[in-house]
DOVEXTI-38323 format. One line per 4 residues: number of its first residue (from 1); for each residue x, y, z of N, C-alpha, C. Coordinates in steps of 0.001 Angstrom, whole numbers. Atoms other than C-alpha are relative to their C-alpha. Example, Ala and Ser with C-alpha at 12.3 -4.5 7.8 and 13.67 -1.06 7.14 Angstrom:
BEGIN
1> 890:-1190:0:12300:-4500:7800:900:1200:0 | -820:-1190:-60:13670:-1060:7140:-770:1090:730
% end
This chain:
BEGIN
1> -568:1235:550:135269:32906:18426:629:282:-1360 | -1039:-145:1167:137967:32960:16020:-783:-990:-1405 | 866:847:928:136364:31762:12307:1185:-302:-1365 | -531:159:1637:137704:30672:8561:-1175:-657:-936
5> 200:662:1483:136214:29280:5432:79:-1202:-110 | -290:1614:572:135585:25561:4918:-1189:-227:-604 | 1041:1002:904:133545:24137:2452:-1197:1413:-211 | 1125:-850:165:131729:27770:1589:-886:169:1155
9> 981:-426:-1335:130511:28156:5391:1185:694:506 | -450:-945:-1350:131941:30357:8105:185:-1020:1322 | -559:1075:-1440:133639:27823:11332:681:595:969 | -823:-516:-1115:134509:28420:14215:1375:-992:221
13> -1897:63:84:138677:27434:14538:-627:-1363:394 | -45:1138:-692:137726:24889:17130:-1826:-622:-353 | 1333:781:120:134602:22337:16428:-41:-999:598 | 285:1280:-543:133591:19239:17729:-277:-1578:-246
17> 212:1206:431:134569:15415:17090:-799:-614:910 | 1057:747:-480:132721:12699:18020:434:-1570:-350 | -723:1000:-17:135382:9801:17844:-355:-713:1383 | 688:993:-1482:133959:6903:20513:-1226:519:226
21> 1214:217:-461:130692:8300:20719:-661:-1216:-688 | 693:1121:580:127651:6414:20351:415:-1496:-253 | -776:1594:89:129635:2804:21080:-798:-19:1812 | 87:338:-1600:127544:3220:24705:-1538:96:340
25> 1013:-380:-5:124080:2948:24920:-559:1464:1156 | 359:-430:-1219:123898:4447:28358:526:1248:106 | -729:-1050:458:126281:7588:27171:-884:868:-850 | 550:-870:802:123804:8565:24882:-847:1209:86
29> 561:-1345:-369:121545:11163:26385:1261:1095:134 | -1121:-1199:-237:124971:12816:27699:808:223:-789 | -474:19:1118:126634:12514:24653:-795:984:-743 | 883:-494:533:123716:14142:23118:-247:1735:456
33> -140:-1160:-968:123844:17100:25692:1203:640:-182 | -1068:-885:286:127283:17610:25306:322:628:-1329 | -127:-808:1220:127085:18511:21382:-771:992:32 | 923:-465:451:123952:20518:21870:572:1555:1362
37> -355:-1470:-302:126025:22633:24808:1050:327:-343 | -1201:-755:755:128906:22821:22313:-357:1190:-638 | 480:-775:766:126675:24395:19814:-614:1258:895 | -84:-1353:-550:125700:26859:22644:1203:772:-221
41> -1489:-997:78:129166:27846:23132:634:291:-1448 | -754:-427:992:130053:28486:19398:579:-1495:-865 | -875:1438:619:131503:25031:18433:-843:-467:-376 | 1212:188:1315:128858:24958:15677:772:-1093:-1400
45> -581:151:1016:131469:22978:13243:91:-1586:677 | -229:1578:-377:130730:18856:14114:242:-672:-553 | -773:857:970:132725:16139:12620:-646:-1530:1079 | 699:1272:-164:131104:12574:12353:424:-895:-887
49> -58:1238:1406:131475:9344:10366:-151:-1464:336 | 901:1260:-533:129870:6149:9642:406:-1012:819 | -730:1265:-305:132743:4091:10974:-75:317:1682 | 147:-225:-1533:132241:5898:14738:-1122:-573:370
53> 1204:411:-682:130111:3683:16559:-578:-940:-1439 | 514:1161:981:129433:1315:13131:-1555:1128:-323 | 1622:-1208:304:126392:4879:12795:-233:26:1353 | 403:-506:-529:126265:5344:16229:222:1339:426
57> -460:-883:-370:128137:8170:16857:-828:1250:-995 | 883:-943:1231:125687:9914:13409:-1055:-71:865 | 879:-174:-1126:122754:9035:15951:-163:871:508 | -228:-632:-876:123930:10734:18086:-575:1650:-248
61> -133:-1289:556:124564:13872:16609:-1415:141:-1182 | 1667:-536:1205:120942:13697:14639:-606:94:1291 | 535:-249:-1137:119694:13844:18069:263:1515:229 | -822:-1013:-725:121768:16597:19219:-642:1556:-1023
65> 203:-983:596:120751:18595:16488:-1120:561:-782 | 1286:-38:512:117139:17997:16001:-670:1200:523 | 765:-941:-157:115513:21289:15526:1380:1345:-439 | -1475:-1261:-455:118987:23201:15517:712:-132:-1464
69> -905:325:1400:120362:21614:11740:492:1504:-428 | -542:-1224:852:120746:25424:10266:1008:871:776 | -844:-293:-739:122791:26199:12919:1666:-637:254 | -1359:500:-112:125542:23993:12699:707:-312:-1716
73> -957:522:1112:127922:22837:10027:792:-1375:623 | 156:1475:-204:127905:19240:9648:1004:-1081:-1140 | -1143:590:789:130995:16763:8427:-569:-1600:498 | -174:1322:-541:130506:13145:8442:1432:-952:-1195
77> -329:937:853:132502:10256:6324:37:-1430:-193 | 576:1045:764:132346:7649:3881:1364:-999:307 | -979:911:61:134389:4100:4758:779:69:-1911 | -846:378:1303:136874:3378:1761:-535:-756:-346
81> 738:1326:587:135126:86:1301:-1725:148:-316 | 1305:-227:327:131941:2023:541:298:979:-921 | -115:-621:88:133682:4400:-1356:74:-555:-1946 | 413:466:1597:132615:3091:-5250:-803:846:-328
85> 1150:-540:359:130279:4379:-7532:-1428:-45:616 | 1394:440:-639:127169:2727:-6214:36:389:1246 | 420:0:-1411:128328:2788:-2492:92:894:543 | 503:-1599:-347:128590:6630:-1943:-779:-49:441
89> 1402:-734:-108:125314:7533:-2427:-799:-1096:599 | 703:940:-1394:123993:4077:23:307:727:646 | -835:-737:-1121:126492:5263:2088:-452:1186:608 | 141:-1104:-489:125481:8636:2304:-2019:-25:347
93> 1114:118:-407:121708:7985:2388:-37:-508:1812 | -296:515:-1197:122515:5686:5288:297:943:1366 | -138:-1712:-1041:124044:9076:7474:-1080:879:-17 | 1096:-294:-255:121724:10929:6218:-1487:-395:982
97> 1003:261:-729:119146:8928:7753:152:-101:1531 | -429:269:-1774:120927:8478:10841:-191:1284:637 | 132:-1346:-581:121054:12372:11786:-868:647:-780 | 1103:-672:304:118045:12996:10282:501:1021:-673
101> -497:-1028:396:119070:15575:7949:-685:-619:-1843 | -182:-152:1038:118499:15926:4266:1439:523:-931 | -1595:-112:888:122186:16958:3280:839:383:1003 | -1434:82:-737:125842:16776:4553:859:1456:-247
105> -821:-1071:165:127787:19997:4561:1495:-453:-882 | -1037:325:473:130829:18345:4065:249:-1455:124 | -392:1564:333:131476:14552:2907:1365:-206:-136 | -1275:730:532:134509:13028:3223:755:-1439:-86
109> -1241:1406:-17:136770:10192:2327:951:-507:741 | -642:10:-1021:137946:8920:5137:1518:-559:335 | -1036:520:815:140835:7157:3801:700:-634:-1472 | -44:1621:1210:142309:5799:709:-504:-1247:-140
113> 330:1453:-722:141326:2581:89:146:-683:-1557 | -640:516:1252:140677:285:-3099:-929:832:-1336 | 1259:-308:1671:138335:2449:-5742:732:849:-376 | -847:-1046:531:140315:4603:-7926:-1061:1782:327
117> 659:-2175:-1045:139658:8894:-6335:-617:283:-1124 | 976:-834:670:138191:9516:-9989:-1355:-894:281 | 1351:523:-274:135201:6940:-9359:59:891:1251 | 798:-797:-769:134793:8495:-5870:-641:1362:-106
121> 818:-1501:208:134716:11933:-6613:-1031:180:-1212 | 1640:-24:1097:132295:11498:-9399:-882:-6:708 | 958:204:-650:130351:9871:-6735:-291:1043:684 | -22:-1152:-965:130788:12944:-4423:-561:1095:-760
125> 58:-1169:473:130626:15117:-7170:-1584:-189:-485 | 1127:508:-47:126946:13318:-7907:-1049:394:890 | 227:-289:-1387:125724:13830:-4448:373:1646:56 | -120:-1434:-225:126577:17450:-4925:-1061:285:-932
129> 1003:-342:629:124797:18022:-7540:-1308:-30:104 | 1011:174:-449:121922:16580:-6109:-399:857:1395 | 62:-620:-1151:121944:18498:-3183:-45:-813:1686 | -48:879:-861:122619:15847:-901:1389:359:1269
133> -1521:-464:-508:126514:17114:17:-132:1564:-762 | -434:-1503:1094:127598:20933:-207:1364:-409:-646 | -1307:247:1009:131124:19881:-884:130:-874:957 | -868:1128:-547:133781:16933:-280:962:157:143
137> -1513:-371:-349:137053:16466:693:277:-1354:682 | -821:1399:-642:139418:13566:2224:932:419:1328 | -775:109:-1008:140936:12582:4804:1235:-1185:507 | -964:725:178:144281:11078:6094:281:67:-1330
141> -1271:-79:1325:145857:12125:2709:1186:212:261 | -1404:-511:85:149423:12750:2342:1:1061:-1193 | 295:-1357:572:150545:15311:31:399:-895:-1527 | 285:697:1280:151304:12314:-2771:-1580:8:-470
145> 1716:443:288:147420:11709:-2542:-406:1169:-304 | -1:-1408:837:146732:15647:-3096:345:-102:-1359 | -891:-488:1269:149079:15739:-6051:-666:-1135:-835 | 941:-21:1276:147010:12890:-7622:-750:503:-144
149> 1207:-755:451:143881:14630:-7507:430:552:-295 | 64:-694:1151:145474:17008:-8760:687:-169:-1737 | -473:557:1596:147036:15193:-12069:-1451:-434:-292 | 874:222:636:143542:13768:-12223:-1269:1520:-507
153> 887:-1262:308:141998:17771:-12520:-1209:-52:730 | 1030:582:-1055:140155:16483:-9432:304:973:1323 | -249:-590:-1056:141876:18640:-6662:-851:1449:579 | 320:-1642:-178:140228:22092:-7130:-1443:-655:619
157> 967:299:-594:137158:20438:-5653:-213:-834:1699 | -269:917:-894:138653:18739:-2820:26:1204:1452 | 46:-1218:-984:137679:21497:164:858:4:1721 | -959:364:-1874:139724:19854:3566:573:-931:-743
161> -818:919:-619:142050:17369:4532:114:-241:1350 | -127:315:-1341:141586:15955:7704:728:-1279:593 | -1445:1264:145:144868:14422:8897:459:185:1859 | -1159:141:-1085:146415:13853:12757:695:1064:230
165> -942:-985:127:148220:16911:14126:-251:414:1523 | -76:-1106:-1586:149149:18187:18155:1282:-275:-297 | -1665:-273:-348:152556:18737:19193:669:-1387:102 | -1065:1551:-148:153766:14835:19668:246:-50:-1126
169> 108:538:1333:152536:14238:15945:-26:1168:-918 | -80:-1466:923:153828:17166:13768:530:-631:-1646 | -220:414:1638:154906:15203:10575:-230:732:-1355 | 834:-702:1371:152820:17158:8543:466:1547:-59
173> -568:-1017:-103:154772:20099:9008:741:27:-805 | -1242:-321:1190:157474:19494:6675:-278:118:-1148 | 617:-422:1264:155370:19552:3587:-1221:-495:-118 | 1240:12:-345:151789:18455:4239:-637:1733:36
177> 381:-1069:-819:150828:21330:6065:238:1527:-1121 | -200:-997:1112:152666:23819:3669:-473:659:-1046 | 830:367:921:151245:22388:863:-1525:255:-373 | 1255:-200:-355:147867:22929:2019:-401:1335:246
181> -618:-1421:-315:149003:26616:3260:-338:749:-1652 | -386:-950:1302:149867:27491:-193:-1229:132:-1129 | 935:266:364:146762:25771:-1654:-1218:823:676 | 850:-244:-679:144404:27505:556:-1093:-967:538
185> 606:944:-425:142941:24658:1684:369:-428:1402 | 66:63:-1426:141800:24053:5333:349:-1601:321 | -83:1187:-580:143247:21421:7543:-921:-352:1441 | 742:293:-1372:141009:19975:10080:1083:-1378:472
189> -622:1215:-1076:143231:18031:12971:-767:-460:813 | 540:551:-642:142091:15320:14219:652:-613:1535 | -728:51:-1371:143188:14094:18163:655:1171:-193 | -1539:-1301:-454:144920:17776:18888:115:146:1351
193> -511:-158:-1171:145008:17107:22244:308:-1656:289 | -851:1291:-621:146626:13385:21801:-1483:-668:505 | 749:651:-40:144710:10702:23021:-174:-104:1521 | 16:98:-1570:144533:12065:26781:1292:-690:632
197> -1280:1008:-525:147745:10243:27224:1424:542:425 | -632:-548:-233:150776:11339:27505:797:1734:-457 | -169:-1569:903:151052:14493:25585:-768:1044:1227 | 17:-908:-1580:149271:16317:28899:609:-116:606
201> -766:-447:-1679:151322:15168:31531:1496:485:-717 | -1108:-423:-73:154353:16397:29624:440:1423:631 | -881:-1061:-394:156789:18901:31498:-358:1389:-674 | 283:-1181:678:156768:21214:28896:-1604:1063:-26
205> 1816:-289:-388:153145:21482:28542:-774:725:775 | -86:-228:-1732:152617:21477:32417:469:1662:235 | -749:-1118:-590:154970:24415:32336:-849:1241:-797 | 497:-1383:1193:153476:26878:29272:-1658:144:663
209> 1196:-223:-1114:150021:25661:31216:-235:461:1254 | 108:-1023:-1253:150763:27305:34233:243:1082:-520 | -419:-1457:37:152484:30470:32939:-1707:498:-609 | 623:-322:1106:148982:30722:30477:-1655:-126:1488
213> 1030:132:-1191:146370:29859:34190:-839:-960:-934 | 1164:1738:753:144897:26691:31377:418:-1009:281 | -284:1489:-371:145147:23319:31391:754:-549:-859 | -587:430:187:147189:21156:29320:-511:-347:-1346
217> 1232:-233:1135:144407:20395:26818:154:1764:-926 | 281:-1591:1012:144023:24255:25861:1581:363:-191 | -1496:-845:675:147811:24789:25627:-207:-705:-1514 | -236:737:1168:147926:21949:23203:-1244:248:-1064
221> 816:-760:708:144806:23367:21432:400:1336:-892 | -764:-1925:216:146533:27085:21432:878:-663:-1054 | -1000:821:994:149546:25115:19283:-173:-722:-1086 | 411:420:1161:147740:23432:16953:-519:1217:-1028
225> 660:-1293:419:145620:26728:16412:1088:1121:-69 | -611:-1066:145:148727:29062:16052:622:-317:-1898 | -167:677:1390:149022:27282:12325:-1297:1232:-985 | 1174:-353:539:147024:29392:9833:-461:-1258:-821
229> 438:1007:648:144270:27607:8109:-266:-1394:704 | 10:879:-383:144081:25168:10679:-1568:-281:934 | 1636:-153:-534:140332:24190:12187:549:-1550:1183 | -487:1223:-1248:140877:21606:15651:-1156:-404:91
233> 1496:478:-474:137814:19242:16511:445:-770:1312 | -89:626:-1479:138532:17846:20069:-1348:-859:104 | 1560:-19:-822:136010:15846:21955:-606:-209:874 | 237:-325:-1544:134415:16529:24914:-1247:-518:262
237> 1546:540:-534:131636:15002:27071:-217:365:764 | 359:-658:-965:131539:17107:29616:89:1551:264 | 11:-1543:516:130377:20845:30070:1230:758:-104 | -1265:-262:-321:133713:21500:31982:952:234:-1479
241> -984:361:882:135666:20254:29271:-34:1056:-1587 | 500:-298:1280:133410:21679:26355:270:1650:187 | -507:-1254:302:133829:25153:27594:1527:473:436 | -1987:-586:-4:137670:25205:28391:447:-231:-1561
245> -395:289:1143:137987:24003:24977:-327:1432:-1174 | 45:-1348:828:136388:27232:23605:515:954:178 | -1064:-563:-189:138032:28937:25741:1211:111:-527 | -1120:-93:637:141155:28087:24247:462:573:-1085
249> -170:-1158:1576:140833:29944:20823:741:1357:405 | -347:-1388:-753:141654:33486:23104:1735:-456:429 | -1720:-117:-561:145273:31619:24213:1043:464:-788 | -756:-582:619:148084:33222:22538:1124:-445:563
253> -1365:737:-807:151591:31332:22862:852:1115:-147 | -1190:-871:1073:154589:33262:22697:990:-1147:-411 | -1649:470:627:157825:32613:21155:912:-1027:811 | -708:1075:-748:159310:30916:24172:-555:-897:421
257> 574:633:224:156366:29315:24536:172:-1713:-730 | -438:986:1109:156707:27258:21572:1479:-230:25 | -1108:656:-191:160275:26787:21874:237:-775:1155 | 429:903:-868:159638:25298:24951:-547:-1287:-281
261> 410:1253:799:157281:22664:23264:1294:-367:-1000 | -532:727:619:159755:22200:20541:1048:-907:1154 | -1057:925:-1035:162163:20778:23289:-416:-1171:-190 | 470:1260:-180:160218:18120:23608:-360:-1135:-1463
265> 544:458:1213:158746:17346:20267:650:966:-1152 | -442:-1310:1348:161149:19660:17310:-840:-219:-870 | 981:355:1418:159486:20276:14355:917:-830:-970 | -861:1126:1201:160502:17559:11291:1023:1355:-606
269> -796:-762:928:163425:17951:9674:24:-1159:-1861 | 130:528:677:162688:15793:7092:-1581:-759:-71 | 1457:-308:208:159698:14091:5549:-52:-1467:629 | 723:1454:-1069:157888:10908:7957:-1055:-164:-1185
273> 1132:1004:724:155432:8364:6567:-1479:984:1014 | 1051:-588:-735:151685:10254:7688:-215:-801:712 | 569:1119:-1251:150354:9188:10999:-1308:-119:61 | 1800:-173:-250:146884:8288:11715:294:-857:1146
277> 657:646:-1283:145041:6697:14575:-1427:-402:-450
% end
C-alpha cells in the first residue's frame, strides 16, 4: 500500500469515509464490519465527523475500532456552528466520547462558518496541547481561506485540506491543488468516486476500465491518486467493494489514459467557485 505523511503519521493513499453511515440503525453491525475489514486490508486512515449521522456515523467507528485504536489513524470534524472558543473542546469531548477514544489524530473544520479561524485555531491549538487532538486542519477551503491563515501566521499549523475532487469535479486543479503541492500540504478528497452516479457509467471510464480488467470505481480512484500529495477516502460497505478499493492504489493510468478522461471532463482553464457536497 502506497503511504504519505499527514498530520505526523504514516497513511495509506486510500482510507476510509464514513459519509451516510450510522443514519441506519439496522446498518450498524455491517457498517461496523466493514471498517474493521478495511483496517484488515491496510485502509487504516478513517475519516468521520459529528455532522454524519448527527454522531452516528463516530459510533460507529468507536465500535469498529474498539480494541484496534493504535492501529488506525483517526479524522473526525467539528460543525462551524460549534466551531467558537467554548464549542471546540464540547464538541470534541462529544466525538471523543462517541468512539471511545481519548484523542483525535486529526481535527478538522469542516467548513467556514461564522467564528473568526483565529478563535478556532486557538481552540484547536488548545486541544493540542492538551493532548486531546495530534493536529488540525480544515476542510472545504479554497485557496482565499489558506491565504488567510496564512496572513493570520495561522497556516503553518493547518496539516490537510479536505475538499471534493474525482474527474467530473476538478476545479481545484487550477490553483487549489497547486497551492497545496507547493505548500506540502496533503489533500484528502472527498466523494472520488462521485456519488455512484453518473461519473461510472461514463464512456470514457467504461473504456480505461476495461483496458485496466477494474471497475469504474478503481479507475476513478487511480485518477484522483495519480496527483501527488493526494490521500482518497471512498466508502464502502461491502467486503467486495472494500477490497477493490485497495486494490486500486497498484492501477497505473497511462498518458492516453488520462487524455481519454480529459475528453470528457478537461482540466480548468480558469479558476471556478469550490464545489462541495
Amino acid at each position: 500500500m502506497r503511504t504519505l505523511e499527514l498530520a505526523d503519521k504514516t497513511v495509506p493513499v486510500i482510507g476510509q469515509g464514513t459519509w451516510h453511515t450510522g443514519e441506519d440503525r439496522h446498518q450498524f453491525e455491517a457498517e461496523v464490519s466493514a471498517l474493521q475489514l478495511g483496517i484488515d486490508l491496510g485502509l487504516t486512515l478513517i475519516d468521520t465527523a459529528e455532522m454524519y449521522g448527527e454522531g452516528g456515523a463516530e459510533k460507529v467507528v468507536g465500535q469498529a475500532i474498539a480494541g484496534r485504536r493504535d492501529e488506525v489513524v483517526l479524522v473526525s470534524k467539528v460543525y462551524p456552528h460549534n466551531a467558537s472558543r467554548a464549542g471546540i473542546p464540547a464538541a470534541c469531548e462529544r466525538s471523543l466520547k462517541r468512539m471511545k477514544t481519548d484523542y483525535i489524530d486529526l481535527y478538522l473544520l469542516h467548513w467556514a462558518g461564522q467564528y473568526p479561524l483565529d478563535e478556532t485555531v486557538e481552540a484547536f491549538e488548545r486541544l493540542r496541547e492538551a493532548g486531546k487532538i495530534g493536529r488540525w486542519g480544515v476542510s472545504n477551503f479554497d485557496v482565499s481561506d489558506l491565504l488567510e491563515l496564512d496572513e493570520l501566521g495561522l497556516g503553518g499549523g493547518c496539516a490537510t485540506n479536505q475538499v471534493l475532487y474525482n474527474p467530473e469535479e476538478r476545479g481545484i486543479e487550477y490553483d487549489l491543488l497547486p497551492w497545496m503541492q507547493t505548500a506540502r500540504m496533503p489533500l484528502m478528497a472527498y466523494c472520488p468516486i462521485g456519488q455512484a452516479g453518473n461519473l461510472l457509467m461514463n464512456p470514457a471510464i467504461l473504456e480505461v476500465a476495461e483496458r485496466h480488467d477494474a471497475t469504474p470505481a478503481q479507475i476513478s480512484l487511480a485518477w484522483v491518486l495519480r496527483q501527488d500529495g493526494v490521500i482518497a477516502i471512498p466508502k464502502a460497505v461491502t467486503p467486495h467493494h472494500l477490497e477493490l478499493n485497495a486494490a486500486a492504489v497498484d492501477i497505473e493510468l497511462s498518458i492516453e489514459d488520462e487524455l481519454l478522461i480529459d475528453s470528457s471532463w478537461p482540466a480548468p482553464l480558469r479558476k471556478t467557485r469550490l464545489s462541495m457536497v
